[in-house]
MARKE-168355 format. One line per field, with one value per atom (N, C-alpha, C, O, CB): z, x, y; residue in three letters; residue number from 1. Coordinates in steps of 0.02 Angstrom, whole numbers, plus 50000, padded with zeros to 5 digits. Glycine has a CB too. Layout:
MARKE-168355
pz: [Z	...]
px: [X	...]
py: [Y	...]
guba: [ala	...]
vexro: [NUM	...]
end
This chain:
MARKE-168355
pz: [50532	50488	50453	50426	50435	50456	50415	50340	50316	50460	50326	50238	50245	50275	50129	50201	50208	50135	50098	50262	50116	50039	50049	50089	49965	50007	50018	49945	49904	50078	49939	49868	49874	49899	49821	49844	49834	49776	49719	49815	49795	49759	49717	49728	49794	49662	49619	49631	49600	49590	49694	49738	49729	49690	49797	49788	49796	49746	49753	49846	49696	49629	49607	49613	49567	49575	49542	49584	49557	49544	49631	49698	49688	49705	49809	49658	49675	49752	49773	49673	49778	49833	49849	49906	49847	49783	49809	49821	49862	49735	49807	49846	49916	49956	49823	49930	50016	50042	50081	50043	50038	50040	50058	50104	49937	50016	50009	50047	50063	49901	50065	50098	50163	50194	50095	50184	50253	50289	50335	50254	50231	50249	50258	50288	50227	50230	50225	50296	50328	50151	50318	50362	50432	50480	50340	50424	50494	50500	50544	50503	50443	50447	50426	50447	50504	50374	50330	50263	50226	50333	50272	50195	50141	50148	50182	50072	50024	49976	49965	49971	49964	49930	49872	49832	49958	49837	49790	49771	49816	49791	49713	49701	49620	49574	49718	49609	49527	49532	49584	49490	49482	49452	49407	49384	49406	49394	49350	49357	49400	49360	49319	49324	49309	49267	49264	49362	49350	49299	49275	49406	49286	49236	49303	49360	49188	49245	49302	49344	49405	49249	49307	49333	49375	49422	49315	49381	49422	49485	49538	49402	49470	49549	49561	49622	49549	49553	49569	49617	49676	49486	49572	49622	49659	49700	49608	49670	49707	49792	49844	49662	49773	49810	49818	49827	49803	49814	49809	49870	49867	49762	49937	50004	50004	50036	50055	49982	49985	49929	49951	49979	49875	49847	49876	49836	49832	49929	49943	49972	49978	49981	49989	50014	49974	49913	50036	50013	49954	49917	49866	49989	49951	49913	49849	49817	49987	49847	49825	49738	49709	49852	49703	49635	49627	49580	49613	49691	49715	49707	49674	49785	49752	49762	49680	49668	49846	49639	49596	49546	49514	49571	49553	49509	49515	49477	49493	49574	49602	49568	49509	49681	49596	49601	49516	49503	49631	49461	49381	49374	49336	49335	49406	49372	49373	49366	49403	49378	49359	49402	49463	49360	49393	49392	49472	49498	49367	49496	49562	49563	49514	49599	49634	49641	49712	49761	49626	49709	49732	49767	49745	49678	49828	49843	49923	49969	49839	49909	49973	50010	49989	49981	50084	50139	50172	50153	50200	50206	50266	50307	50295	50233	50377	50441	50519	50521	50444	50556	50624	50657	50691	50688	50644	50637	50606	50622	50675	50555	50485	50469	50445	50420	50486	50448	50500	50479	50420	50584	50620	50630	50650	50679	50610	50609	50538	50538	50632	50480	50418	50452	50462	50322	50461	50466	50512	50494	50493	50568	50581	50544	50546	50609	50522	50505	50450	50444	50486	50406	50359	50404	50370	50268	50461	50500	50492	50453	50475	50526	50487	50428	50393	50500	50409	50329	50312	50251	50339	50358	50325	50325	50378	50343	50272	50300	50338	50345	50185	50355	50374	50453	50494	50345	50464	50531	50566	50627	50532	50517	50525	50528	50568	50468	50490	50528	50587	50616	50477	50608	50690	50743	50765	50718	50751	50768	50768	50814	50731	50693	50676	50636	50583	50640	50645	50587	50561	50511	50636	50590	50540	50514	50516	50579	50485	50465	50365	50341	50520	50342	50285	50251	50202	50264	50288	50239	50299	50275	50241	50350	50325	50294	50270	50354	50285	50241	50173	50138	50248	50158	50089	50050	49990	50077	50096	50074	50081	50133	50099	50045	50044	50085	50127	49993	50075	50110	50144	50175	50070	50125	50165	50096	50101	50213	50034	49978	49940	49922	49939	49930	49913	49956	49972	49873	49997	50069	50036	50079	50128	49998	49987	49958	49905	50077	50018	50024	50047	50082	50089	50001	50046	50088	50084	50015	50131	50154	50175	50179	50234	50183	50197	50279	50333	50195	50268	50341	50398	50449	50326	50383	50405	50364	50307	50386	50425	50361	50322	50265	50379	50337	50298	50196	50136	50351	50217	50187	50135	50075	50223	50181	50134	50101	50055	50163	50119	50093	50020	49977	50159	50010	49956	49911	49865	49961	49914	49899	49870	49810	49972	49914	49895	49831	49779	49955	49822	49745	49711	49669	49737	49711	49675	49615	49553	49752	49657	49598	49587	49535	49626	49631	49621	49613	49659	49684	49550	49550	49607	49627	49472	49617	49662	49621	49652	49640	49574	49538	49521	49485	49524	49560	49554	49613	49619	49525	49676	49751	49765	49724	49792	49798	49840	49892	49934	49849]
px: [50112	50078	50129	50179	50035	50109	50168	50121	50066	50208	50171	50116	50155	50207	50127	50110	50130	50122	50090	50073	50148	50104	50075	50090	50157	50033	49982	49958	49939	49907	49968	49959	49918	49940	50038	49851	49807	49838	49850	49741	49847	49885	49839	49780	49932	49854	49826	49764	49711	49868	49783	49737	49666	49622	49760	49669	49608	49575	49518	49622	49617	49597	49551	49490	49661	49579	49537	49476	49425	49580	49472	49399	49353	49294	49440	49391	49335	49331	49276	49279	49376	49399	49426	49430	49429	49452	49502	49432	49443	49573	49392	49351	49342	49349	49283	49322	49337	49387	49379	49337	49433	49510	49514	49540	49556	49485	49527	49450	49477	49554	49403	49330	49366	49375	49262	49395	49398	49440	49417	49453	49540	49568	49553	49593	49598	49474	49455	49412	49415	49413	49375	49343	49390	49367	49337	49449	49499	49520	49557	49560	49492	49518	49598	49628	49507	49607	49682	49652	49614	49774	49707	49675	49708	49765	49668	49676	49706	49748	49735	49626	49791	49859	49863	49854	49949	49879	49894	49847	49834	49959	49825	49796	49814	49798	49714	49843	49851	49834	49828	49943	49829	49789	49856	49883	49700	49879	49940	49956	49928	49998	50003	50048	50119	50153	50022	50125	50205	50245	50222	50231	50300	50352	50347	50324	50447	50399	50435	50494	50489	50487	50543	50579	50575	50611	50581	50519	50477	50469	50476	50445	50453	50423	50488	50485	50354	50536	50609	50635	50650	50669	50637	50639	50612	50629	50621	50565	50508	50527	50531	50466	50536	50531	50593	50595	50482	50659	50717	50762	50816	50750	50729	50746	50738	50786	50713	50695	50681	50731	50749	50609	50754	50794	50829	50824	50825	50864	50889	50837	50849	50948	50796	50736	50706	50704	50676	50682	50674	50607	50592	50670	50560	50487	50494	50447	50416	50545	50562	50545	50537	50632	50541	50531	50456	50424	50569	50427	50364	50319	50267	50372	50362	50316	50314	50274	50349	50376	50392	50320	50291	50467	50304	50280	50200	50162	50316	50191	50126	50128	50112	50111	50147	50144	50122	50074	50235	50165	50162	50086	50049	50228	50059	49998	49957	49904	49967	49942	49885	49867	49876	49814	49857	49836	49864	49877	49746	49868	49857	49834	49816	49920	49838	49823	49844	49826	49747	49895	49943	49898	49848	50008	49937	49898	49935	49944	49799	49956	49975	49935	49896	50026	49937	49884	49924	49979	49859	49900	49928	49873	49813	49930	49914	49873	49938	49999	49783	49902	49938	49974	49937	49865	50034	50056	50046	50047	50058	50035	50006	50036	50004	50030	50102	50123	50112	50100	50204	50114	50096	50005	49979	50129	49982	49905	49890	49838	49856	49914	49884	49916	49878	49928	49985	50006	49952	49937	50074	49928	49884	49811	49789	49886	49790	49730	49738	49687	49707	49795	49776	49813	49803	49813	49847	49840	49917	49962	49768	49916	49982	50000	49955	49987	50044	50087	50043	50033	50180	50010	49985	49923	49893	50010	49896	49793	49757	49696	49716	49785	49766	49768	49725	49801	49827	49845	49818	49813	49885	49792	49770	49691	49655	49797	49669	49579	49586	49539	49529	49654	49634	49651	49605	49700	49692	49708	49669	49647	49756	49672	49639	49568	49561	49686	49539	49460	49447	49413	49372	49470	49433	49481	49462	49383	49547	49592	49600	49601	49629	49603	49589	49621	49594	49608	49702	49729	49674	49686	49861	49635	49583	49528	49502	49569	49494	49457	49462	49415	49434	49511	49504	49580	49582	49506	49630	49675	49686	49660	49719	49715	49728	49764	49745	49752	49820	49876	49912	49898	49917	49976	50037	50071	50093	50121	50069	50083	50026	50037	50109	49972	49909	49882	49830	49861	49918	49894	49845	49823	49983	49838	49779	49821	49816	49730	49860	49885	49959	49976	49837	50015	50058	50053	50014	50121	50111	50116	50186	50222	50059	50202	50269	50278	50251	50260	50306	50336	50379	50404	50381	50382	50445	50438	50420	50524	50462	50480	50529	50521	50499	50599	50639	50586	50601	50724	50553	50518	50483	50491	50489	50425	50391	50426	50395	50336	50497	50541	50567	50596	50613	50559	50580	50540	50543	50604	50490	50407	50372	50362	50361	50356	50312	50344	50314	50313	50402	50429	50455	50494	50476	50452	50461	50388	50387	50443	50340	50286	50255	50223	50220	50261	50223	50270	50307	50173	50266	50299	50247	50189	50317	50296	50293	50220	50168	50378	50224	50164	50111	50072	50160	50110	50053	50021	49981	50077	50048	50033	49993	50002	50097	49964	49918	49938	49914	49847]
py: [50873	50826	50781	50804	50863	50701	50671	50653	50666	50589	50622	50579	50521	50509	50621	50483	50399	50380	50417	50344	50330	50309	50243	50199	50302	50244	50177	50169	50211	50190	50079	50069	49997	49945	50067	50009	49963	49906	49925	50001	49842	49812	49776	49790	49777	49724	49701	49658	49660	49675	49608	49588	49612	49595	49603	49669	49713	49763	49784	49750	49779	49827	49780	49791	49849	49715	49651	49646	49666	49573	49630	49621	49696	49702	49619	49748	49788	49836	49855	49735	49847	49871	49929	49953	49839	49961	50030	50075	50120	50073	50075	50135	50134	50181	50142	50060	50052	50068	50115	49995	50051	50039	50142	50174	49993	50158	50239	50262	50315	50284	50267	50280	50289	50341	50214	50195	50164	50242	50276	50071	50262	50312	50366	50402	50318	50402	50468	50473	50525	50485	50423	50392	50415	50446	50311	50394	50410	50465	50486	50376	50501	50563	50607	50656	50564	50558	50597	50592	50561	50549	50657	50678	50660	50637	50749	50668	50616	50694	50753	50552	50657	50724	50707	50754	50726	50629	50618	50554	50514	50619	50544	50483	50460	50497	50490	50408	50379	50300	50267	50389	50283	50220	50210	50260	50234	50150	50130	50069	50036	50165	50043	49967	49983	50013	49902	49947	49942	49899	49848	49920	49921	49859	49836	49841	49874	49796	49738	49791	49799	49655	49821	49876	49897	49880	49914	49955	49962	49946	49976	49949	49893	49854	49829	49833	49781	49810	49775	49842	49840	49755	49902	49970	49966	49923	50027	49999	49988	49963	49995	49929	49880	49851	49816	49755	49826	49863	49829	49819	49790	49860	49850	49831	49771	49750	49858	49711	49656	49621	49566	49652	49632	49606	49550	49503	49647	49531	49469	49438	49378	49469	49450	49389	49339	49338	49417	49297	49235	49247	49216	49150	49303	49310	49381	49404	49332	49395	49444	49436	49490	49455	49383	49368	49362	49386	49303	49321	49318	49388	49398	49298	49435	49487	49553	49599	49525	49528	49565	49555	49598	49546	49478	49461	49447	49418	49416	49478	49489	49549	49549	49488	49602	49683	49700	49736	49723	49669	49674	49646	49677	49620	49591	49551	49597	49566	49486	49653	49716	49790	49784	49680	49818	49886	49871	49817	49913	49931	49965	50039	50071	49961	50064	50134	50145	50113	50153	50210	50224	50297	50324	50225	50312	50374	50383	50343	50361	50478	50483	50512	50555	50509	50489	50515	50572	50593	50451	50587	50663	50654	50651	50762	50649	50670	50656	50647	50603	50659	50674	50588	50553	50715	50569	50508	50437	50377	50504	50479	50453	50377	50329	50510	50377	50309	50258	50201	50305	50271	50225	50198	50146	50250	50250	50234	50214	50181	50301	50220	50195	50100	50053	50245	50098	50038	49990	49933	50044	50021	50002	49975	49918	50035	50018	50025	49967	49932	50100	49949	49892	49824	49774	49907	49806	49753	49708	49723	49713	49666	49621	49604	49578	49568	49609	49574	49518	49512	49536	49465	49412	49400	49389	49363	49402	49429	49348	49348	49453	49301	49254	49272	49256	49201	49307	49340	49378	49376	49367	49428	49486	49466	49495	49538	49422	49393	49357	49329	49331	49357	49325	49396	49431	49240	49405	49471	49556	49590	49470	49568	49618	49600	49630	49658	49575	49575	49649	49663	49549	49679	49745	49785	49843	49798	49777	49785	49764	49707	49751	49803	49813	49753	49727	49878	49721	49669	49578	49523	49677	49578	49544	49550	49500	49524	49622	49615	49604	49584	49648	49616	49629	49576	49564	49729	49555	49526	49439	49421	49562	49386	49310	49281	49240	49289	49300	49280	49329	49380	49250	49287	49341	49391	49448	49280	49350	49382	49422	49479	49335	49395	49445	49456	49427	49431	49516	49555	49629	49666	49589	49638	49690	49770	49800	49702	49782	49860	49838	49790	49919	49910	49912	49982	50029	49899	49968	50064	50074	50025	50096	50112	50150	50113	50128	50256	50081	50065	50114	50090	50014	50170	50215	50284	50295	50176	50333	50390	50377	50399	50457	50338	50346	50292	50298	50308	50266	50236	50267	50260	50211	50319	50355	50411	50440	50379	50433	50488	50440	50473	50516	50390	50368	50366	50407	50320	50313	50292	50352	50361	50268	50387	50450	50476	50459	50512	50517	50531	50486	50510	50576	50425	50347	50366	50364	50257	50381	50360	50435	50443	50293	50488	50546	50615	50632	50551	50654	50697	50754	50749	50713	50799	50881	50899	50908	50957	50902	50898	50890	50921	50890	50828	50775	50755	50708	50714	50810	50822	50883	50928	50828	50891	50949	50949	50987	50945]
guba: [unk	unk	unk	unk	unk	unk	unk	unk	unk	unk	unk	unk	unk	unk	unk	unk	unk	unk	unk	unk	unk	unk	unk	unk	unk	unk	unk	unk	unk	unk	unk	unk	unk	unk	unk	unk	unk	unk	unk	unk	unk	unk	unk	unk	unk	unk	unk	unk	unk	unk	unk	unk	unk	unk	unk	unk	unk	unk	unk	unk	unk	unk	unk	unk	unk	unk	unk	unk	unk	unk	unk	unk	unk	unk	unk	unk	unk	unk	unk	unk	unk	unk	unk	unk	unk	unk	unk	unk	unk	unk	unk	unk	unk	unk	unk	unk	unk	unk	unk	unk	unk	unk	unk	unk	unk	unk	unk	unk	unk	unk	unk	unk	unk	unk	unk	unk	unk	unk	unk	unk	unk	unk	unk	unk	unk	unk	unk	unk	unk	unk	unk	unk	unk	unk	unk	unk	unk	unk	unk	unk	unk	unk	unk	unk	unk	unk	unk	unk	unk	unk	unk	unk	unk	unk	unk	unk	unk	unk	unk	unk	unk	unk	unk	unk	unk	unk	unk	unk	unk	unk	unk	unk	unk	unk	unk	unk	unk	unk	unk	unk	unk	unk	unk	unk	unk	unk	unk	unk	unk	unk	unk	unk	unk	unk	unk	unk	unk	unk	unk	unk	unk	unk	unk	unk	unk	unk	unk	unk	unk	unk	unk	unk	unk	unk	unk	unk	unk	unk	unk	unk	unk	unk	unk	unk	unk	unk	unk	unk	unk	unk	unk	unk	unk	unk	unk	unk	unk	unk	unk	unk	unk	unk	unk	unk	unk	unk	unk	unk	unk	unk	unk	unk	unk	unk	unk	unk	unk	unk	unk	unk	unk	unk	unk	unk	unk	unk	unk	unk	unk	unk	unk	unk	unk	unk	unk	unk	unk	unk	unk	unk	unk	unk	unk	unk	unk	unk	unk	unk	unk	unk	unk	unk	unk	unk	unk	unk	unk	unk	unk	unk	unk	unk	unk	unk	unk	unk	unk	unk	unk	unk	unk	unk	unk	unk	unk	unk	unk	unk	unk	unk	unk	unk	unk	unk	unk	unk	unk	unk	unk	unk	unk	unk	unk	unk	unk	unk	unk	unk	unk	unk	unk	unk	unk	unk	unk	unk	unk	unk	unk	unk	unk	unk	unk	unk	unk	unk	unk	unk	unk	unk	unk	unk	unk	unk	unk	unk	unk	unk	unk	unk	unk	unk	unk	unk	unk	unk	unk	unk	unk	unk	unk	unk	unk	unk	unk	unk	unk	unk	unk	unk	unk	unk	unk	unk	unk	unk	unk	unk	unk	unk	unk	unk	unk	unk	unk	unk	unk	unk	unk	unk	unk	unk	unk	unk	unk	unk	unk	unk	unk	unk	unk	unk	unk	unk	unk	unk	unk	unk	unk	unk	unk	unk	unk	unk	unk	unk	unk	unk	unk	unk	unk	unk	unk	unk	unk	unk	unk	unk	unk	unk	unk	unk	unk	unk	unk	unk	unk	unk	unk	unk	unk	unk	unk	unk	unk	unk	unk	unk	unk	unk	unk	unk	unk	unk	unk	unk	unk	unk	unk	unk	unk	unk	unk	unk	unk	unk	unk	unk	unk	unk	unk	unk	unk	unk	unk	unk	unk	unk	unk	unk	unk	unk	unk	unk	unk	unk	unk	unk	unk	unk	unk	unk	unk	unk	unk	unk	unk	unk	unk	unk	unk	unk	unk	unk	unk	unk	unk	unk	unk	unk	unk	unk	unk	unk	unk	unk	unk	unk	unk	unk	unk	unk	unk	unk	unk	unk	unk	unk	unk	unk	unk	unk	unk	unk	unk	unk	unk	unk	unk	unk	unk	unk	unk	unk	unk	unk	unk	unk	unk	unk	unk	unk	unk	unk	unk	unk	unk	unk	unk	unk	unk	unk	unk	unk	unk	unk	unk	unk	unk	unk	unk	unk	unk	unk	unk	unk	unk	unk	unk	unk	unk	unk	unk	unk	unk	unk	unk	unk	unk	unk	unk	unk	unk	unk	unk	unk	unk	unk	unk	unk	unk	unk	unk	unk	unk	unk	unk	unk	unk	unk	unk	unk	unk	unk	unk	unk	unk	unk	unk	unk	unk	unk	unk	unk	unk	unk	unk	unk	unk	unk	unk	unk	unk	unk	unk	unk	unk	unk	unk	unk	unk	unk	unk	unk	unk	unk	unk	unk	unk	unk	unk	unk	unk	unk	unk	unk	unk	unk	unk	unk	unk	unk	unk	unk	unk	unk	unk	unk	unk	unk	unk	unk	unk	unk	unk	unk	unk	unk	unk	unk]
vexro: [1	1	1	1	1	2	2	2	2	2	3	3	3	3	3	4	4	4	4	4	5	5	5	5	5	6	6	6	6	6	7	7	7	7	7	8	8	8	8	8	9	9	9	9	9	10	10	10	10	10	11	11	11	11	11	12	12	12	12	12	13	13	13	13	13	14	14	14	14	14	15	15	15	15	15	16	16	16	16	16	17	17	17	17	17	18	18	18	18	18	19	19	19	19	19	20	20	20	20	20	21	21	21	21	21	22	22	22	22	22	23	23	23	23	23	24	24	24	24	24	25	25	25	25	25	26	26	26	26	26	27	27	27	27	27	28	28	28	28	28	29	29	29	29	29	30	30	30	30	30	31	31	31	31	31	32	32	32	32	32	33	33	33	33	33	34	34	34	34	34	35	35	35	35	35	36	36	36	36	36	37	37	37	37	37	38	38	38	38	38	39	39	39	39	39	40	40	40	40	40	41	41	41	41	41	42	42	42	42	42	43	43	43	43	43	44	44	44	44	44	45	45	45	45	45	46	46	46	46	46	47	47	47	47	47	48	48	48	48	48	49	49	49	49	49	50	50	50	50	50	51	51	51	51	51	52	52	52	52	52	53	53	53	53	53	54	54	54	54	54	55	55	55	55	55	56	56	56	56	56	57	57	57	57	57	58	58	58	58	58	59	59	59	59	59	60	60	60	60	60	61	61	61	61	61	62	62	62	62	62	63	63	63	63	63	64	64	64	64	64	65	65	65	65	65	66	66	66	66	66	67	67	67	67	67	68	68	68	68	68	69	69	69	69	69	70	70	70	70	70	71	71	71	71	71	72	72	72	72	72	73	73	73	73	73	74	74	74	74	74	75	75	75	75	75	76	76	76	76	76	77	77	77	77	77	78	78	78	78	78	79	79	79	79	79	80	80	80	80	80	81	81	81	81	81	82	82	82	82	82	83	83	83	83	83	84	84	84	84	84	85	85	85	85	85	86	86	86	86	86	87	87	87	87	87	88	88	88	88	88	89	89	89	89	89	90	90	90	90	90	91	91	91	91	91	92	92	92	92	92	93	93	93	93	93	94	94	94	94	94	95	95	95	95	95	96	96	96	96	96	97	97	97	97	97	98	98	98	98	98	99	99	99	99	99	100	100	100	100	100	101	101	101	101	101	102	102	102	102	102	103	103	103	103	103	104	104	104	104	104	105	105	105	105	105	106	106	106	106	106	107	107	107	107	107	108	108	108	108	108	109	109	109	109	109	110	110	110	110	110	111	111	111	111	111	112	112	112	112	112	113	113	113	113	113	114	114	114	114	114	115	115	115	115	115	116	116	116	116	116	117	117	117	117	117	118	118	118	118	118	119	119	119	119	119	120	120	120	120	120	121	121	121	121	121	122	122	122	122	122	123	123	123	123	123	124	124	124	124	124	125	125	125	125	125	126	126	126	126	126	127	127	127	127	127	128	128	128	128	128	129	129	129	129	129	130	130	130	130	130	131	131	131	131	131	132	132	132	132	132	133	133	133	133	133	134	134	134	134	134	135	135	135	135	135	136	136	136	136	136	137	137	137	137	137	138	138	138	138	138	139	139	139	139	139	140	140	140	140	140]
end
């Protein structure tokens, strides 16, 4: 079994969506381990998301991620990070309604920057991510 993390971003919280969003994952059949509701500092999200640090959307995305609430939550199931990656579609939801239509970042996401969800791109990814926001604790 792997785990992935997946974080309903400000985007889709605002729309009214993380129940779909987390339904659509229970639906495929992984199970949900961890779930929190929170906002990040700015800090935070600079962590967070500090592989991106030299990129040019990187102030962009800092400053998305702060504009309100999210909800964070790790999944578990049987190649978990390549099928969640799936299941929410390309980085750019304009993309992803031509490509994927039933992919969570066109349903539910704008662009390429208010894409809906992130997720762990990688284990080395979710080995970071996952205890970034969830203590041993705060897992099943």
């Amino acid at each position: 079994m792997e785990r992935t993390l997946v974080v309903v971003k400000p985007d889709a919280f605002e729309k009214g969506a993380t129940g779909k969003i987390i339904d659509r994952f229970l639906s495929e059949g992984f199970r949900l381990r961890a779930l929190k509701l929170f906002e990040f500092t700015r800090e935070q999200a600079e962590e967070f998301y500090a592989v991106h640090r030299e990129r040019s959307f990187f102030s962009e995305l800092v400053e998305f991620m702060v504009s309100g609430p999210v909800v964070a939550m790790v999944l578990e199931g049987e190649d978990a990070i390549r099928r969640v990656r799936e299941i929410i579609g390309p980085t750019d939801s304009e993309e992803a309604r031509r490509v994927a239509p039933s992919s969570l970042r066109a349903l539910f996401g704008t662009d390429k920057g208010r894409n809906a969800v992130h997720a762990s791109d990688s284990k080395e990814s979710a080995d970071y991510e996952i205890p970034f926001i969830f203590s041993q604790l705060e897992m099943v």
